[in-house]
N, C-alpha and C positions, 0 to 999 in steps of 0.2 A: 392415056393408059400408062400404067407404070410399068417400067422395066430395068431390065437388070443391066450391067456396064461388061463394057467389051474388056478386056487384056492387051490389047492392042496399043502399042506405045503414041500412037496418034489418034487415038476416040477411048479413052480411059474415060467418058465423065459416064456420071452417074443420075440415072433420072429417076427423079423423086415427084412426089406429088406438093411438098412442102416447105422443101427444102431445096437453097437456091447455089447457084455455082458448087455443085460437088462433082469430084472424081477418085478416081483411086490410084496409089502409085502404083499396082501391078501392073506389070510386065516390060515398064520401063528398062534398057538394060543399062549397065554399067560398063565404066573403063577395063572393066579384067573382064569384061564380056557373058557375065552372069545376071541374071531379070531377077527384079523384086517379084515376089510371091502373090500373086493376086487372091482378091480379098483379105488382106488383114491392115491397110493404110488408107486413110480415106479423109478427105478435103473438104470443107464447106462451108456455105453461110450457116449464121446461127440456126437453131432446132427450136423453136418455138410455135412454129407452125405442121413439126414432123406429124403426120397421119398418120394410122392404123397400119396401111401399107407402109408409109416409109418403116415407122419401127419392125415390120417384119422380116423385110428387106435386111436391114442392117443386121439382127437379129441370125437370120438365117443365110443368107450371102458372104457378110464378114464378119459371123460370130462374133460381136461388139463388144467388147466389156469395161471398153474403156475411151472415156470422153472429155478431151480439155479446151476450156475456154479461155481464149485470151482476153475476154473483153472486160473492160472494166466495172465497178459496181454499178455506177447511177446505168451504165448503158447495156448491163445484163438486168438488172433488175426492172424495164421495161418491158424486156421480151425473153421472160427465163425458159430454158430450155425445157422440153420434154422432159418426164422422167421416164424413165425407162428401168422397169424390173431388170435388176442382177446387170446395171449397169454401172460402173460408179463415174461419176462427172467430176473432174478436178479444177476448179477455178484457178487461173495463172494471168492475171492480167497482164499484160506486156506491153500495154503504150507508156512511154515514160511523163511524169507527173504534169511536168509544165504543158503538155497537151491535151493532156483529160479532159481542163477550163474551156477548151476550145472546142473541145468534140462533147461536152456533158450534154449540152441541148436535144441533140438527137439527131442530127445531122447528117452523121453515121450510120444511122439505124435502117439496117437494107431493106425493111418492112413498110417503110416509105420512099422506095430510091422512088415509083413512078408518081409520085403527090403532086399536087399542084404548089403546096405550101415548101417542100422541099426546093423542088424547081426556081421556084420566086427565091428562096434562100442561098440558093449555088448561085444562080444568076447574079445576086447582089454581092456576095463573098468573091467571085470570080473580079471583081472589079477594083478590090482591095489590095494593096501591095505588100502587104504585112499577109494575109492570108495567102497568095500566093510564094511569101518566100517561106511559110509554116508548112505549106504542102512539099516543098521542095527540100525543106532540112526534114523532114518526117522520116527516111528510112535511114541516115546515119545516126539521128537519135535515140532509133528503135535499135540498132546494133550495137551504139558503141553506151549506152547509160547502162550502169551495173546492175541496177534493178532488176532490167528488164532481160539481161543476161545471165543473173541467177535463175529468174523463171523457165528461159526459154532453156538451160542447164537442165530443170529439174522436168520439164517435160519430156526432153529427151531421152532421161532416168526413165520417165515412167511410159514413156514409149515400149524401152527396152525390156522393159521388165510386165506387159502387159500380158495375161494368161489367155487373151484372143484379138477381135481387131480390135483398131485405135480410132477415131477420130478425133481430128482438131477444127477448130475453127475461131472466128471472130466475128464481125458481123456481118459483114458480104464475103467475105472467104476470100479476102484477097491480099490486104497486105500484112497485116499480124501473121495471118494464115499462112500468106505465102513465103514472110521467114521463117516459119516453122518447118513447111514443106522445103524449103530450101535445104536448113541445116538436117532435115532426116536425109534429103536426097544426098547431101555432102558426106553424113558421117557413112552412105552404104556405099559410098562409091563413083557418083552419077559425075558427069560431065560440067563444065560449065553450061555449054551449052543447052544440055538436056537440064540446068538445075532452071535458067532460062524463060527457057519454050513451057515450061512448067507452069512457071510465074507467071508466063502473059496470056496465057489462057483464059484468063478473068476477063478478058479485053473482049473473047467474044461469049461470056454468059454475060456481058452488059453493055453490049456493041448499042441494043434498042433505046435503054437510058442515055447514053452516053450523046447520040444522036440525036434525042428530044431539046436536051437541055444545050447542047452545042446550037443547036437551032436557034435559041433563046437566045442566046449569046449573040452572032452574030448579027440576028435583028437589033441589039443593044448596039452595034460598032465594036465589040468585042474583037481581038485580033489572037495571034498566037499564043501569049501570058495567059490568056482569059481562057482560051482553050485545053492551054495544056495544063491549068488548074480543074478547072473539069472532067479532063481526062484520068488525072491521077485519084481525084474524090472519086469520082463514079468507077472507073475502070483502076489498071493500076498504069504507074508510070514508069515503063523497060526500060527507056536512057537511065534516069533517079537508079532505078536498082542495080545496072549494070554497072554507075560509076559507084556505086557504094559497097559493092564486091570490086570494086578495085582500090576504093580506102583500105576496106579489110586487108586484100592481099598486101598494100604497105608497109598495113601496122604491123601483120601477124606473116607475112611471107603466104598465106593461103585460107581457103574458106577451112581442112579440116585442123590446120593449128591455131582456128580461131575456136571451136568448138574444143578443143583442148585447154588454150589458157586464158582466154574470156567465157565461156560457158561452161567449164569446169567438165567436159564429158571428153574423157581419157581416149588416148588409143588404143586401150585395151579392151574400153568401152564399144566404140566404132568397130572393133574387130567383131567384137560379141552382138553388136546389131547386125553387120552381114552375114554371121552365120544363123542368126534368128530368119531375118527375114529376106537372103538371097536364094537363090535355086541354080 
């Protein structure tokens, strides 16, 4: 039965009929002690199987009007979003190129995380030491390639500038996704910690896949590498992301003067999204 998402800084998700790993940032609070605005920010896997109810949902819960996708063409053009009346979709792919090769098969594609063909696929990949160090450079290449920092720049432009809610997503809503949900949560204010507990939240909308295919593994002789590249394909991977906010803080002294001089989104910018969307 579908229903609506709590405000609650610990059960924000969002249940949908169609749509996988979603939540909303409301009522997260901030370091100056102020909560995002419930319903108008919202997280997810791709929209290609969104229902009747879910479009209503979105529609009438976080007044939608605005929807961007990070995922790339061959891996949107598989499973293209809903369309949705009077809502406009902005394509922003954000994995950087030399990955794309690696992820075009479909591999990604969270519309098979529970396949049998997928399974057999991670299973055999997990065993690869080249694929395993590709999952482990995946999120400072997704921060630091300029591409993908203009994009995740102009989404956060049009985050800003959205006339109701927003959603984002990629394909299972969790690591594109959840540097998106990061840098919103950095420019309004959010903690380390709360930017975080955010991100691993993906770990339990895909605790059940992550668990099938770890099985597999371990009947192979699989040991920790093999593991914790399945962990980060199927779920996401918090060490990986924790040490790549501590690159950033190197390069840039912090997550919000990284959205300043690598994403191009000012602090005057960041001001004008806490007074959008703090309370």
């Amino acid at each position: 039965m579908l229903s609506g998402c709590s405000t609650s800084p610990k059960d924000r998700t969002v249940a949908f009929e169609g749509i996988e790993n979603a939540r909303e940032l409301g009522g997260l609070v901030m370091q100056d002690g102020r909560t995002i605005r419930a319903g108008k920010l919202v997280r997810s896997a791709e929209l290609s199987k969104a229902t009747d109810a879910d479009v209503a949902l979105l529609k009438k819960r976080f007044g939608l009007t605005d929807i961007f996708d990070f995922r790339f063409e061959a891996e949107r053009s598989k499973a293209m979003d809903r369309e949705i009346e009077g809502v406009k979709n902005t394509w922003l792919s954000t994995l950087p190129e030399k990955f794309v090769a690696a992820f075009a098969s479909g591999r990604a594609d969270t519309t098979v995380v529970q396949s049998h063909n997928l399974m057999e696929t991670l299973s055999e990949y997990a065993f690869n030491p080249k694929a395993q160090e590709m999952a482990q450079k995946l999120y400072p290449a997704i921060v630091m390639d300029t591409t993908s920092q203009k994009r995740y720049g102009e989404f956060l432009r049009g985050v800003l500038s959205s006339k109701g809610g927003a959603l984002w997503h990629c394909s299972q809503g969790k690591d594109r996704c959840g540097w998106g949900s990061a840098f919103v949560l950095a420019a309004l204010g959010a903690s380390r910690e709360t930017i975080v507990e955010d991100f691993a939240l993906s770990n339990v909308s895909y605790a059940p896949a992550v668990e099938a295919i770890s099985a597999k593994i371990v009947e192979k002789g699989g040991g920790e590498a093999e593991l914790s590249f399945i962990r980060a394909m199927i779920g996401v991977s918090v060490e990986n992301f924790e040490s790549t906010l501590d690159l950033i803080d190197s390069r840039y002294g912090s997550l919000q003067a990284y959205l300043e001089e690598a994403l191009g989104f000012s602090a005057e910018e960041q001001e004008s999204m806490k007074r959008k969307y703090l309370r």
